[in-house]
C-alpha positions as CSV (number, residue, x, y, z in Angstrom):
1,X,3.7,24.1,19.1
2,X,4.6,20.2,19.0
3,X,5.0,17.8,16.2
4,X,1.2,16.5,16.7
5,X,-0.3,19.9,17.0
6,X,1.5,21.5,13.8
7,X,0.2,18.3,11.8
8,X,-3.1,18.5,13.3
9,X,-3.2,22.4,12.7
10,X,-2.5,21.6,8.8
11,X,-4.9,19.0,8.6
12,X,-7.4,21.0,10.1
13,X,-7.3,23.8,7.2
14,X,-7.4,21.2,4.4
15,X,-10.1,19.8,2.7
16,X,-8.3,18.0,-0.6
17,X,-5.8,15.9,1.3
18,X,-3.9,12.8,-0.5
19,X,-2.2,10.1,2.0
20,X,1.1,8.2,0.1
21,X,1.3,4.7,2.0
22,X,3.9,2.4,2.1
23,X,5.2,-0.9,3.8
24,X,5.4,0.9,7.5
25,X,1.7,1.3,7.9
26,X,1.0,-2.3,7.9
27,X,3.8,-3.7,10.3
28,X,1.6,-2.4,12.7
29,X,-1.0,-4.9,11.7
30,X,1.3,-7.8,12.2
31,X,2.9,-7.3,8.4
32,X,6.3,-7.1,8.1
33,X,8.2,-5.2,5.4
34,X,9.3,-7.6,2.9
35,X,12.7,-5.8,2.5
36,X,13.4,-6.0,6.4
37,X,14.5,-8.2,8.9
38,X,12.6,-10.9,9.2
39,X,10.8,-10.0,6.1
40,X,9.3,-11.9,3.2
41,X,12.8,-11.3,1.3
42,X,14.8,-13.2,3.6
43,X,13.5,-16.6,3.1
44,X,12.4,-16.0,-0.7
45,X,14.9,-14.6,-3.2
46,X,12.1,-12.4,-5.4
47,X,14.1,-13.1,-8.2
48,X,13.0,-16.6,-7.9
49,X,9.9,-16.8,-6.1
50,X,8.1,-13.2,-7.4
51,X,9.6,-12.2,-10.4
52,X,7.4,-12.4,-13.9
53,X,9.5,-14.6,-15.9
54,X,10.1,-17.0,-13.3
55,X,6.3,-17.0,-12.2
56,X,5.5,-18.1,-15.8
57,X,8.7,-21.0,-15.2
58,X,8.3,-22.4,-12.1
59,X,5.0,-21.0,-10.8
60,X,4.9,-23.5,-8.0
61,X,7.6,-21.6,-6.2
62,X,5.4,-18.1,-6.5
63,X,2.4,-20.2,-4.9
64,X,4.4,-21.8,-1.7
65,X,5.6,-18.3,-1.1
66,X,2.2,-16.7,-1.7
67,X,0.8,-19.1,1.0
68,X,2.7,-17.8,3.4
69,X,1.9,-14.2,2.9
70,X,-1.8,-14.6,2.5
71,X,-2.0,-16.6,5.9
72,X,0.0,-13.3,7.0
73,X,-2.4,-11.1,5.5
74,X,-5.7,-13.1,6.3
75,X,-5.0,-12.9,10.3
76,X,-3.9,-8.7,9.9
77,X,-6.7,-6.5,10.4
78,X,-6.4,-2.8,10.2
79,X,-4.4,-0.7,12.7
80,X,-4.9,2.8,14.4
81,X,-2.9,4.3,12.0
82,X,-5.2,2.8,8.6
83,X,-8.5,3.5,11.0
84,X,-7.3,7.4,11.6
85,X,-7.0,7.5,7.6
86,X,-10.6,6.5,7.7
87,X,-11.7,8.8,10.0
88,X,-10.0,11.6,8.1
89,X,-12.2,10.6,4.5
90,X,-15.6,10.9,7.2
91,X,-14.5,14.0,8.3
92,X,-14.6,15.2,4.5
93,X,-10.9,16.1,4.1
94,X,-8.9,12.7,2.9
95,X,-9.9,12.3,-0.6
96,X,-7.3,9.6,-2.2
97,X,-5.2,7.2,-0.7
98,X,-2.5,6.3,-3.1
99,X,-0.6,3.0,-1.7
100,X,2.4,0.7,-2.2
101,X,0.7,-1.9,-0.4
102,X,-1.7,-5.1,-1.2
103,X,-3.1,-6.1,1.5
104,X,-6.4,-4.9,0.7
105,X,-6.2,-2.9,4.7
106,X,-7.0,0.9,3.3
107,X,-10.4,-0.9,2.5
108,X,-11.1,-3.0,5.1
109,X,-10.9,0.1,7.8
110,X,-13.5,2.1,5.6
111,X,-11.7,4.2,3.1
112,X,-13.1,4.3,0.0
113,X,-10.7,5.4,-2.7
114,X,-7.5,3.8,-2.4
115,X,-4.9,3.4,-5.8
116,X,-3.1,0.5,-5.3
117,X,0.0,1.0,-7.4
118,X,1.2,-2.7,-7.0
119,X,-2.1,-4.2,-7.7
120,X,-4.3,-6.7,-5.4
121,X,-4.4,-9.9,-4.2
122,X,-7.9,-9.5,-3.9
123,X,-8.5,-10.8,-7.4
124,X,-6.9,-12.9,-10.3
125,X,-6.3,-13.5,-13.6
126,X,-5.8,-16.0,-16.0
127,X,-2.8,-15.3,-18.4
128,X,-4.7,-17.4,-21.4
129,X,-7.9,-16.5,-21.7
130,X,-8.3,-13.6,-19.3
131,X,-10.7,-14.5,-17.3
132,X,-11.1,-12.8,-13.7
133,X,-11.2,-14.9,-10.3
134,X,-11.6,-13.7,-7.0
135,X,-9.3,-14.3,-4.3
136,X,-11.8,-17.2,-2.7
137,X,-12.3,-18.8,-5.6
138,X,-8.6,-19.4,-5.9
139,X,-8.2,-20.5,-2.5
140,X,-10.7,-23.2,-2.9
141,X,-8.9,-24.5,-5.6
142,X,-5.5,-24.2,-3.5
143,X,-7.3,-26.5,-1.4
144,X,-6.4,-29.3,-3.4
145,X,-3.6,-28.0,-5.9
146,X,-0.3,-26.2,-5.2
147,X,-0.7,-24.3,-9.0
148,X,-4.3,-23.0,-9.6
149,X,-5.3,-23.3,-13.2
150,X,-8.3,-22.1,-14.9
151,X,-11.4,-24.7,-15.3
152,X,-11.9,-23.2,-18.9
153,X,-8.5,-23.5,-20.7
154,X,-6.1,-24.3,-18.1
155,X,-3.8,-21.6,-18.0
156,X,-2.0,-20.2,-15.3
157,X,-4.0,-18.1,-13.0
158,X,-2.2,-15.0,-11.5
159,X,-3.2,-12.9,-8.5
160,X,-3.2,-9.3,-9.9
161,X,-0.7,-7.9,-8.3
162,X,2.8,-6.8,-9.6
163,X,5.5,-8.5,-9.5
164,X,9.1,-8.0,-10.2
165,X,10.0,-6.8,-14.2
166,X,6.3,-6.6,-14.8
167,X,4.6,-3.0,-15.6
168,X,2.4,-1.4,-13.1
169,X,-0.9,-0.9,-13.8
170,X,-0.3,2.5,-15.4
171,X,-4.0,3.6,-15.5
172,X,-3.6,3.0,-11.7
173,X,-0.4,5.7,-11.4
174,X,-1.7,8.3,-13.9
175,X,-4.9,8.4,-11.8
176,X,-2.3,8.7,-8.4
177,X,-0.3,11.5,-10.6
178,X,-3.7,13.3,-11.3
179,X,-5.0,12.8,-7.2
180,X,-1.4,14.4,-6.3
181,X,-1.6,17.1,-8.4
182,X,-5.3,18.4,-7.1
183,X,-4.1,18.1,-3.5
184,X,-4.0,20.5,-0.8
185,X,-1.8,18.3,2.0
186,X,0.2,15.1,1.2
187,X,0.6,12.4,4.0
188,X,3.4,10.1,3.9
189,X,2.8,7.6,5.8
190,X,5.3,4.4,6.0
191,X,7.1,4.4,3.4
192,X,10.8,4.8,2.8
193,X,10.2,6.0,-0.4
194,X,13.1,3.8,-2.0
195,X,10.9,1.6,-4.0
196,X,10.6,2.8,-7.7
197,X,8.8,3.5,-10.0
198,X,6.1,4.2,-7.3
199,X,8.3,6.1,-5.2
200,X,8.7,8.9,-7.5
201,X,5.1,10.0,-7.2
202,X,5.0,11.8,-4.0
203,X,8.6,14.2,-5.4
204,X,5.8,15.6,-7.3
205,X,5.2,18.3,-4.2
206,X,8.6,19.3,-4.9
207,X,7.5,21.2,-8.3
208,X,3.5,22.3,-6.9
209,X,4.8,23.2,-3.7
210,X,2.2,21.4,-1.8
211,X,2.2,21.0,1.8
212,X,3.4,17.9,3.2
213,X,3.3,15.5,6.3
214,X,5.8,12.5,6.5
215,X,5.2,10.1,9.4
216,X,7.8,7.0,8.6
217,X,10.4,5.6,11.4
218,X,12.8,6.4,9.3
219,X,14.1,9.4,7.6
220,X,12.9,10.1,4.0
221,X,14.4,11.9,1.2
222,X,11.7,14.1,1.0
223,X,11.8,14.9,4.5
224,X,13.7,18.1,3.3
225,X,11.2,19.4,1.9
226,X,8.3,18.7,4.1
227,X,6.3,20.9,6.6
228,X,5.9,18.4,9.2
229,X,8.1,15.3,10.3
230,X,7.5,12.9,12.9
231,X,9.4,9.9,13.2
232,X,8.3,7.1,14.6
233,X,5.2,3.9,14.5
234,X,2.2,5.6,12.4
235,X,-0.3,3.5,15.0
236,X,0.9,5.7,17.7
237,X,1.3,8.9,15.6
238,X,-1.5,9.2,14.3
239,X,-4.2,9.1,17.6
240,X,-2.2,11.6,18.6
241,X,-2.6,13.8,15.8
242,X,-7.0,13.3,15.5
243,X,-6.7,14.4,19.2
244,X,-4.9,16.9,18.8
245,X,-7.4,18.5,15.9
246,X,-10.3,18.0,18.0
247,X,-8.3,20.6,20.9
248,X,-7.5,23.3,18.4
């Protein structure tokens, strides 16, 4: 039995399934991982440009760099590999999606709970008097400022995601610890699993001895312990797998 048909086999006898996300799924969609060539990394030192401390100092620099990623994320839409994921939650067998990403693509292709472990872009904050924004609010007001500030007290307004040296939402992880502890198969899907704190989450199958699927181009250090391993691009993986269950 091949790679496709021994994760389509597993998939197929599951029915409390949690898929683990990272960077990988979304270079599909035109997204490329910050860390890699050609990445976000390469022209912006985080330290400077996405870093908490220096967001509060010079949050101009966070703002030119967040241009450029939400003009990236605006024109990505969601690939075969995020639209199989969907089709898995209609088919009553993907429950959670717990995912490194924030580029709000989980969603967009239909699934319906995704953890986001680094937050979202898809919403703001302002660090003064709290008040929430949503992301087109802000970009109306980016329209004519290069640092958006809140109409009400003129703080700084944050998008809430996470950036370097600030805490993760930890709500947001105990619920992914919970979801991975219930499950019956674990995906992997994209991620290199070399980003901590979030990164730790999936080694939980180590100790529950659940089931596990790792699609990534690279090799993982979980892939030791997994059931199935296929490397390569999750967009072409994946079709391959749905077809697969509908021949067994």
């Amino acid at each position: 039995m091949d790679l496709h048909k021994q994760a389509a086999n597993l998939i197929k006898t599951k029915s409390n399934i949690v898929a683990f996300t990272g960077a990988g799924i979304s270079v599909e969609s035109g997204i490329p991982d910050f860390r890699s060539s050609g990445g976000l990394w390469e022209r912006f030192d985080p330290n400077e440009y996405a870093e908490y401390s220096a967001f509060l100092k010079w949050p101009e620099k966070f703002w030119t760099m967040h241009s450029e990623l939400a003009e990236l994320v605006s024109s990505a839409e969601p690939n075969p590999a995020h639209q199989a994921l969907a089709t898995l939650e209609s088919m009553g067998k993907l429950t959670t999606i717990i995912t490194q990403n924030i580029d709000f693509l989980h969603q967009r292709a239909g699934n319906s709970r995704v953890l986001e472990l680094h937050g979202t872009g898809e919403t703001a904050t302002c660090l003064s008097c709290q008040k929430q924004y949503e992301r087109i609010t802000v970009e109306k007001m980016l329209k004519s400022v290069i640092v958006p500030r809140c109409p009400d007290c003129n703080g700084l307004i944050k998008p809430n995601v996470v950036l370097f040296s600030e805490l993760p939402p930890q709500d947001v992880f105990e619920e992914a610890k919970r979801a991975l502890l219930g499950a019956d198969l674990v995906i992997i899907i994209g991620s290199s699993l070399s980003v901590y704190p979030a990164a730790a989450l999936p080694s939980l199958v180590i100790y529950t001895k659940t089931p596990v699927i790792i699609v990534n181009e690279e090799p993982t250090s979980l892939d030791y312990y997994a059931d199935v391993v296929i490397n390569g691009k999750a967009g072409e993986i994946f079709p391959l797998i749905i077809k697969a269950m509908s021949e067994l």
